[in-house]
Residue, then its C-alpha position, 0 to 999 in steps of 0.5 A: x780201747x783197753x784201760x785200766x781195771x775198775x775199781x768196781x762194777x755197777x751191775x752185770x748186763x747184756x748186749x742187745x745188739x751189736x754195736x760198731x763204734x763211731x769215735x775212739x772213746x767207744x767200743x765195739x759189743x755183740x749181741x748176748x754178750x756179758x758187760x760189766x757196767x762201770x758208769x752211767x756217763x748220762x742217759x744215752x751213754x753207758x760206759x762197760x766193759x766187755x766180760x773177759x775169758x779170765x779175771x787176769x785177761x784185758x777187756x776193753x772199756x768205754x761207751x756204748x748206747x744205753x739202748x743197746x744193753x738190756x738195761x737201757x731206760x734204767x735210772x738210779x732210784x734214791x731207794x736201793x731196794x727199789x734200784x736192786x729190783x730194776x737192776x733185776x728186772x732188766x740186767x742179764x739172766x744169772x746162772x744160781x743164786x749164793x749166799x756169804x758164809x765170810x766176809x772178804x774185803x776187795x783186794x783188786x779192782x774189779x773184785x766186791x767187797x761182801x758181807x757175811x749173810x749177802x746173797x749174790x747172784x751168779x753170772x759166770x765161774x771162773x775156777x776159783x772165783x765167781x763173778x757175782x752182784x749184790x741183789x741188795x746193794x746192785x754192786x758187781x764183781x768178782x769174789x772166791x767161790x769158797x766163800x759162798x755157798x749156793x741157796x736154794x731159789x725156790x725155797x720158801x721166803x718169809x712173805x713180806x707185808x704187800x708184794x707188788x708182782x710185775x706180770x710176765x712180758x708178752x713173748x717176744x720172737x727177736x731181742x729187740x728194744x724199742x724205747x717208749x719215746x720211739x714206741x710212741x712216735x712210731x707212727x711218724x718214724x717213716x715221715x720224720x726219720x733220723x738223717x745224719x751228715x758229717x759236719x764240723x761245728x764252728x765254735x765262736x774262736x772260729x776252730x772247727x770240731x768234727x762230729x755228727x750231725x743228726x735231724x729227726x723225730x723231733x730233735x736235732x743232736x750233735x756228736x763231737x768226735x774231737x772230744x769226749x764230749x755228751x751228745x748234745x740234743x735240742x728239740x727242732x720244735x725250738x728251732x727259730x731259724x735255719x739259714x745258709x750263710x755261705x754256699x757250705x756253713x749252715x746257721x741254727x738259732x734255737x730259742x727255747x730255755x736255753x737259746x744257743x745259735x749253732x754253725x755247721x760247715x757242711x763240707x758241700x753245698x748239697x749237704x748244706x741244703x739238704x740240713x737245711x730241708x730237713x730241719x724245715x720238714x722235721x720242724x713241721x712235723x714237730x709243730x704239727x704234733x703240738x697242734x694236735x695235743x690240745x684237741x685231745x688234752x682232756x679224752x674221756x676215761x681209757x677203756x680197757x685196751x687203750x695201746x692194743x694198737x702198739x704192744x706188738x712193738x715193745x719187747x723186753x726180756x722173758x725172765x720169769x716175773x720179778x717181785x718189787x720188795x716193798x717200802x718198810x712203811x707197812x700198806x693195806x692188805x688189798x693188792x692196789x694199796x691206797x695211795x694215801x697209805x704209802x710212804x711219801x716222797x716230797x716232790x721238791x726233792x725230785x728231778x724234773x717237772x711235777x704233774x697232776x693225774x686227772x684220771x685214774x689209769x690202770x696199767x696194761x703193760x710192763x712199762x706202763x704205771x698206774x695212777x689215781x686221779x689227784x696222783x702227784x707224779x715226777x715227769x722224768x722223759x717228756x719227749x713225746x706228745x702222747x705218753x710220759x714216763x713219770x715216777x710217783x711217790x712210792x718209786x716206781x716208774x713207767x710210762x702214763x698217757x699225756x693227756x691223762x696228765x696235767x702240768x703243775x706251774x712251773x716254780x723256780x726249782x723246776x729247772x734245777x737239773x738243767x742248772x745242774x748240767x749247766x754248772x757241771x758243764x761249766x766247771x768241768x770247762x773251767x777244769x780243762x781251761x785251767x789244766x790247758x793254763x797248767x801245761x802251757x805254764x809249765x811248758x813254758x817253764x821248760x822252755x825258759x829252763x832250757x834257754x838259761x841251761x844254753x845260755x849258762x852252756x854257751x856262757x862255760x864254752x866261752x870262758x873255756x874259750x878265753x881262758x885258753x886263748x890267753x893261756x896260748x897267748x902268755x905261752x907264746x909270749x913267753x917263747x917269744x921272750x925266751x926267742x929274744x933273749x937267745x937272739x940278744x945273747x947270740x948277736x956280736x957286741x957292736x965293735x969299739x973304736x980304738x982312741x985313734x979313731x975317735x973322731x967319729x965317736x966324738x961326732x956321735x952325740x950329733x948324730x945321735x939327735x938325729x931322728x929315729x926314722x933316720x937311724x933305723x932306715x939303711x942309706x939308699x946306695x948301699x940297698x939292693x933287692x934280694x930274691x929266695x931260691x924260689x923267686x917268689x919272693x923278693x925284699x929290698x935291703x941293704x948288706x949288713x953281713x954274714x954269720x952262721x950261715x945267714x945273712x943279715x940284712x937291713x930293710x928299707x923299712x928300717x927292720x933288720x932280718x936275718x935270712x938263711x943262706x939256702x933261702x937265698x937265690x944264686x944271684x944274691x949268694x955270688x954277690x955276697x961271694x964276690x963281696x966278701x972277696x973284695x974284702x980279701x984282697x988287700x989295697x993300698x988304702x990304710x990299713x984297718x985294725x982287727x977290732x973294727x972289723x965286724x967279726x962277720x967279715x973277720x972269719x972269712x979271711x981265715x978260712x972259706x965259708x962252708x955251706x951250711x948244712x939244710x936244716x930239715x923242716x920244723x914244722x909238719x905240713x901234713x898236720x898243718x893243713x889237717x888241722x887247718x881243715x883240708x881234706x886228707x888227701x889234699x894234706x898229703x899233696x899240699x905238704x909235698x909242694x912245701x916241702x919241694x920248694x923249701x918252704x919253712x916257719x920264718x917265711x910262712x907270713x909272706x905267703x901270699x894267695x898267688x903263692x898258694x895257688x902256684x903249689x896247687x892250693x884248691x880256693x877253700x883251702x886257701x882261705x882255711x890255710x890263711x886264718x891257720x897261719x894267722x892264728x901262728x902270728x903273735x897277736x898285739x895282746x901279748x905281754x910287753x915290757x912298757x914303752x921306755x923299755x922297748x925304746x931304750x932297746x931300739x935306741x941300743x940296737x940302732x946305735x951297735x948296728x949304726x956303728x957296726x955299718x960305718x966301720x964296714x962301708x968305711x972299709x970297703x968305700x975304696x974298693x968298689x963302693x958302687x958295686x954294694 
């Protein structure tokens, strides 16, 4: 993966293999290739990156096995003298040797901040920069080259007080490393070799992590690829029980320091059995080996070749041979300094267990260490039976036969390092666990402000809604109010009796107790019922007359409605004809003054009533039925039925679905075109005068038009009073 440059590097390595990566967080590498390594994650996971073609060009980083680079087995010493020497004994081979002629501080990451006088050694040139390390400090990175100036190698140093030299590796035909744990138990590699399955570890929420599962050489490890979780590794010499709970789920109760119980789905049930048999023969083996440690805890003193047998199987770089600058204590001038004479190191401020040396050994290779008898050594690796790789007091570092060693008792500090990865591991836990609280607050936070911001949206859309609705209401209640009054304004006065006839109007007080029912129903002989030309339509009411073209009749429900004379059918026309010529004609009965002639009936007398000219549509069907939501094309059929048979505004309300289908209308269009028309209608929310002011008009209304229809059916009883 490539990430982000570095603020420095540690040191300059080489790949001693290639490697394919297992999980996202780890990078491919190739053998001899240069890396720059950024962290030492643990001892078994190097985090590098790959040395690119140029500074500016990206490289990938990530974790490789410590094994894999030639530095592998290398640990942080507390001296930097000592950590610089072991850098040099292992790193990759560079190419000259520079010495600081100005100080330059780090401007970028991945370039080194050095001081005047500092030597460096070259790994690579790239025009005007140089990729160096500090053989002082060990830090590595880039610095310009005209700030440096090359220093002769083999010009001679001021001898030091005493020189440890470590001899020449033995040559070597491939690059090949071979950890001392591994060279040790070479002889039970072929017996107990590392087998490896892809399981999925069952937490005790019951989630399920995939990674690999490893049994071998003594150990079991697990590697998560779910997470960027260390391989975690236990001794099968620690392992109390295996068993197989269902026909795929293995279980592993490991005791030891740190008991922990361990659930695997295998994925099949053969590989449940085979992780099962594995781990029954690796612990075997394991036991096996301790058995035979105690035969041998105190062997005679070693003779002079005591690994001739395993040599041949540990290899390490053929550099020339690296001096190991001494302490600043001053030692004797014998070549085996005394050990009581070094400086020393209080052991409780080393990692790891304390052990005794019960002989003197001398070393025979490159990673072994010498020690003399009563020598007080940190035991750093303990994960072979026949060597141990200690540190002594000085530093330095190697491998040391077990049994030429002896455990101090085990103190309360002895576990400190554990503890320590323990409580690493729990806070680095408790920092994930807080920063999974973090983001399921603030994405709840998010949510939550989502939902207000919707809420307060559809809060507006609504207020938008209701103050439009009664903006439409208050502007259709006042063209309603304007509607009335030009209607008031338009209808006759009702006509005055004369005082000659005012016997009537003398009985109007009586008449006037009677019941609002009464007054506003038409009398039942002078009803009749009335069709519109398309004769879809048809209204039972009573003839009150006939002006400006319509004609105004009273319902039996008591309202009075003035219809235009195009609406009507024929039949209705010729009677309302033959009516008004009846009223022509003149008849022996009395006759009737002028003034109690309704002017409706007045005008025909003077002249024949011409028909009146059609009134185009007021309204624009095709807009109708497209707001209403019909399909376009629909609009252009359905507007064309309206408007062939006539229909307009004043009898949209009496519709009905019949009708609708009748002109064509499809079923869902129906239902659209029947809310459109209800939202036309007046809704019961308009503004209205108060109720003694409606009443009083009713009152009013009721009294003209009763008397108006006295007078008329009075004049019209003697001709034919039957035929209305």
């Amino acid at each position: 993966m490539v990430a982000e440059e570095p603020d420095r590097y540690l040191a300059v390595l080489k790949a001693s293999y290639n490697y394919t990566p297992q999980s996202d967080d780890e990078i491919p590498i190739k053998e001899d290739q240069l890396l720059l390594l950024v962290d030492k994650v643990d001892e078994d996971w190097w985090k590098v990156k790959i040395k690119a073609t140029s500074q500016e060009a990206d490289s990938p980083v990530g974790l490789v096995p410590a094994a894999y680079v030639e530095q592998v087995g290398l640990t942080f010493l507390p001296s930097n003298t000592l950590r610089c020497a072991a850098y040099a004994a292992f790193q990759a081979k560079h190419s000259s040797v520079v010495k600081v002629i100005y100080e330059y501080d780090a401007a970028a990451p991945g370039e080194l901040s050095v001081n005047e006088n500092d030597i460096l050694l070259v790994f690579d040139t790239e025009d005007d920069w140089i990729l160096v390390q500090n053989k002082e400090a060990g830090k590595a990175g880039y610095v310009p080259g005209n700030y440096v100036e090359v220093v002769d190698e083999e010009a001679p140093q001021p001898p030091p007080p005493t020189r440890i030299i470590v001899p020449d590796s033995p040559p070597r035909p491939t690059s090949t490393y071979v950890d001392p744990a591994d060279r040790v138990a070479s002889s039970k590699v072929t017996a107990d070799d590392i087998q490896t399955w892809s399981v999925s570890e069952i937490d005790r929420k019951g989630k399920k992590k995939k990674g690999t599962l490893g049994v071998g050489n003594g150990a079991v490890f697990f590697a998560s690829e779910a997470d960027k979780t260390p391989v975690q590794k236990w001794q099968t010499q620690d392992v109390s029980s295996v068993s197989s709970e269902k026909s795929k789920h293995v279980r592993i109760d490991i005791g030891g320091s740190t008991p922990i119980t361990l659930q695997f789905h295998a994925g099949s049930k053969e590989n449940a059995d085979a992780i099962i048999s594995k781990l029954q023969t690796s612990k075997t083996l394991s036991s096996s080996s301790l058995e035979e440690g105690p035969a041998r805890a105190v062997p005679p003193p070693p003779d002079a070749t005591p690994r001739e047998g395993k040599k041949a199987s540990v290899h390490f770089s053929p550099a020339s041979p690296v001096i190991i600058p001494p302490s600043h204590e001053v030692e004797d001038d014998d070549e085996q300094p005394d050990s009581a004479d070094e400086p020393y190191a209080d052991p409780a401020t080393l990692t790891g267990p304390i052990a005794t040396a019960l002989y003197d050994f001398t070393a025979d290779g490159e990673d072994e260490l010498s020690v003399t008898e009563g020598e007080s050594l940190t035991v750093l690796e303990k994960d072979s039976d026949e060597w141990w790789k200690c540190r002594n007091l000085k530093g330095a570092e190697g491998v040391v036969p077990a049994s030429y060693l002896e455990a101090a008792p085990t103190t309360k500090g002895a576990p400190a390092r554990a503890e320590v990865v323990d409580y690493e591991a729990e806070a680095r836990k408790a920092r994930e666990l807080e920063q999974q609280q973090e983001a399921v607050r603030l994405q709840k936070e998010h949510e939550e402000q989502e939902r207000q911001e919707k809420e307060a949206a559809a809060s507006r859309k609504l207020e938008a809604q209701r103050k439009a609705k009664e903006a439409a209401l208050a502007a259709e209640a006042e063209r309603q109010r304007r509607k009335d009054a030009a209607t008031s304004r338009v209808s006759p006065p009702p006509a005055v009796r004369p005082p000659s006839r005012s016997e009537p109007t003398k009985s109007s007080p009586s008449g006037s107790s009677k019941t609002s029912a009464e007054l506003n129903r038409p009398p039942p002989d002078q009803t009749r019922v009335w069709h519109d030309r398309s004769g879809q339509f048809r209204v039972e009411a009573a003839f009150l007359g006939f002006n400006n073209g319509k004609l105004r009749l009273h319902k039996v429900n008591g309202v009075i409605v003035e219809v235009p004379s195009e609406k009507m059918s024929l039949d209705d026309m010729r009677y309302v004809e033959k009516l008004l010529d009846k009223q022509k004609r003149p008849s022996n009965a009395p006759r009737v003054s002028d003034d109690d002639i309704p002017l409706a009936l007045a005008k025909p007398h003077t002249h024949k009533v011409p028909s009146p000219p059609k009134k185009a549509s007021q309204i624009d069907w095709f807009d109708f039925f497209l707001s209403a939501g019909c399909d376009l094309d629909d609009c252009t059929r359905y507007a064309a039925s309206f408007e062939r048979d006539k229909i307009d505004e004043a009898i949209l309300g009496d519709i009905t679905e019949g009708t609708m289908r009748s002109l064509g209308l499809r079923e869902g269009d129906i239902i659209r075109v029947k809310k459109a028309i209800e939202k036309r209608k007046p809704t019961d929310n308009l503004h209205k005068p108060s109720a003694h002011i409606q009443e009083q008009l009713r009152r009013d209304e009721e009294t003209g038009w009763s008397v108006e229809a006295k007078a008329w059916t009075s004049a019209t009883q003697q001709d034919s009073p039957s035929s209305v």
